[in-house]
C-alpha positions, 0 to 999 in steps of 0.5 A: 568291685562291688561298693559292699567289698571295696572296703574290705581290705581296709576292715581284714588288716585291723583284723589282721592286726589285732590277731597277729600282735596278741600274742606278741603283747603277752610276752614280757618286756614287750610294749604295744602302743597304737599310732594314727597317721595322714601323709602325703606321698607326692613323687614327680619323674625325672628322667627316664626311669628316676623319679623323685619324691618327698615325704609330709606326715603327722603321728599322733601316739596317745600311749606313749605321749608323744606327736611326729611331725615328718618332712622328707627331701630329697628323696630317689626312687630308680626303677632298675626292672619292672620288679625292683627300685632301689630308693634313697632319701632324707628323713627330717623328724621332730618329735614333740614329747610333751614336756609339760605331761612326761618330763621328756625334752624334744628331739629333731633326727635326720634320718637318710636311708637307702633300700630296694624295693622288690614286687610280686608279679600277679593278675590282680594288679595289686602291689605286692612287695617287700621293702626292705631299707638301712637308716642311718638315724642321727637325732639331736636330743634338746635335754643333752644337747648331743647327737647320736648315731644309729643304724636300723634295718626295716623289713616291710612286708605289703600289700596295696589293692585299689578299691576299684573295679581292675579296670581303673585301678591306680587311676587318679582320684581313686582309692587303694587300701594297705596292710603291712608287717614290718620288723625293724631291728635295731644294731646298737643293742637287741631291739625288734619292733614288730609293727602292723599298719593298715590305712586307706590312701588317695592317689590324686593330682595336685596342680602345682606351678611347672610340675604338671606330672606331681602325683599325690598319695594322701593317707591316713593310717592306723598302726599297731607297734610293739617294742621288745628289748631283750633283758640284760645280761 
């Protein structure tokens, strides 16, 4: 791939994001916010065809004022055919809100899930796929000193493309690009939140002491995310 497109993908996803959430923005009772991510994706095999992973990010929302910071473990991916995962974790999140600017206390939330991932066969080695996942959102607010329970349903729709000629895609220390859609649909009252990512990610490996096989994905993201709740009736 030449050094002019090898970017490409990354460009067309803002593109796409800006496209796809205009006319979204416009409807009533919808809220649009842009976010900024860096996470880091390490996953080390098991046995066989399991494999374990774990999850570090940061969020930053200007918009809406407030900061993420993730740490996930444990976490299982099972590769059940060359074309499906079934996947499975722990999501821990403490959300700092500002306090002193907005008035809102922080909250901490565990967040285990469970979901498939399914790809799209082709010749262009690109991952193609959709995944599609259940949590089980617990999150503990320090205002009420109360936990509450919710279930969430997330549909990722995506492409990862190395940035690389075909010949050494998804080698270590290379690039790839992502673009995604995502809807996540909220059980406890009428809530859809359409969200657009794109990112350039780095797959490395990170010498760490008796896990000669970790591989680490680093990446920084942008994503475009619009709330709507339908009214009251």
């Amino acid at each position: 791939m030449r050094r002019g497109h090898r970017y490409s993908l990354v460009c067309i996803s803002f593109v796409f994001g800006l496209i796809v959430t205009r006319p979204l923005a416009s409807q009533k009772g919808t809220d649009v916010t842009n976010e900024w991510r860096i996470t880091a994706f390490p996953h080390y095999p098991i046995k066989g065809n399991l494999i374990g992973f774990g999850y570090l990010g940061w969020v930053k929302n200007p918009g809406a004022d407030y900061s993420l910071w993730y740490a996930g473990a444990p976490g299982l991916i099972y590769n059940l055919k060359p074309w499906i995962q079934l996947w499975g974790g722990l999501l821990d999140i403490y959300t700092n809100n500002y306090t002193n600017v907005t008035g809102k206390q922080d909250s901490l939330e565990l967040r285990p899930f469970i979901g498939a991932k399914i790809f799209v066969p082709n010749k262009f080695r690109w991952n193609i796929y959709n995944f599609s996942r259940l949590e089980f959102r617990q999150t503990y607010s320090h205002s009420t000193h109360d936990w509450t329970n919710v279930e969430r349903l997330r549909m990722r729709f995506g492409i990862e493309a190395p940035l690389t000629s075909r010949e050494n895609a998804w080698k270590l220390n290379t690039f790839y690009g992502i673009a995604n859609v995502e809807p996540l649909v909220r059980f406890d009252r009428a809530t859809w939140i359409p969200s657009v990512h794109s990112s350039a990610s780095d797959t490395s490996r990170i010498p760490i002491s008796g896990l000669s096989s970790c591989i680490t994905r680093i990446g920084a993201e942008w994503l475009r995310r619009m709330t709507w709740i339908s009214p009251k009736t």
